[in-house]
N, C-alpha and C positions, 0 to 999 in steps of 0.2 A: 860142283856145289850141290847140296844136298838141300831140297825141299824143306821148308821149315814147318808145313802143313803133314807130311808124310814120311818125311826123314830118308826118302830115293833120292837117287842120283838126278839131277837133273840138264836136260838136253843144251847145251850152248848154243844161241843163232847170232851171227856177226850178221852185219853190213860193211863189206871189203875187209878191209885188217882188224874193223873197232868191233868190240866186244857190244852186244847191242842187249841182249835180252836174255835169259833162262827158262826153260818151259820144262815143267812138271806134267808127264805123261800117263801118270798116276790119278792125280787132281784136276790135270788142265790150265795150273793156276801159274802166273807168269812173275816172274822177279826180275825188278832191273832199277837202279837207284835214282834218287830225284833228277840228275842232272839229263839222264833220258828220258824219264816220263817228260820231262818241261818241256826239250827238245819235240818230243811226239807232240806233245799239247798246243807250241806256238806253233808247230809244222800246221796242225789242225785247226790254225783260228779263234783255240781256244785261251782260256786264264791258265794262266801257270797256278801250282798249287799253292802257292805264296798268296796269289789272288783271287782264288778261291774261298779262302775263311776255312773255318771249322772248328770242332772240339773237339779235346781229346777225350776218349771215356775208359777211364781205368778197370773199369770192370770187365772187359771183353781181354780175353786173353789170345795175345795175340803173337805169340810162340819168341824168338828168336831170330836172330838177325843169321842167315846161311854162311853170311861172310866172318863177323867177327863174334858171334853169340851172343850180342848183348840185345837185349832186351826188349822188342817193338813197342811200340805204342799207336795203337787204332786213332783213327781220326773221324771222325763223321762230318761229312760234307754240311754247310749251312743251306746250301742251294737245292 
């Protein structure tokens, strides 16, 4: 999968068999879909992103999705 920040290849990290995370070596900057970050979040005691709030703000561009190229959209935290 290719960084959507820098257009490299980026590093694969499992946890046993599961696909867990992507890290851009480049950037630094890590990809992995909501169903892991939440997974990380309630592991951490934290709100799921669902529970978190936010807005979205169309004016930040905010490149591509690595997997199917469709289109992100930025969220800014309420908190």
């Amino acid at each position: 999968m290719d960084c959507p920040r820098d257009d490299v290849e980026m590093t694969e990290l499992t946890e046993g068999e599961e696909r867990f995370l992507f890290h851009c070596k480049e950037c630094g900057g890590l990809w992995l879909d909501a169903a892991d970050l939440n997974r990380i979040l309630l592991h951490a005691g934290l709100q799921t992103l669902e529970g978190m709030g936010g807005r979205a703000n169309p004016d930040t561009d905010a490149g591509e999705c690595p997997v199917d190229n469709v289109g992100l959209l930025a969220v800014e935290s309420q908190h």
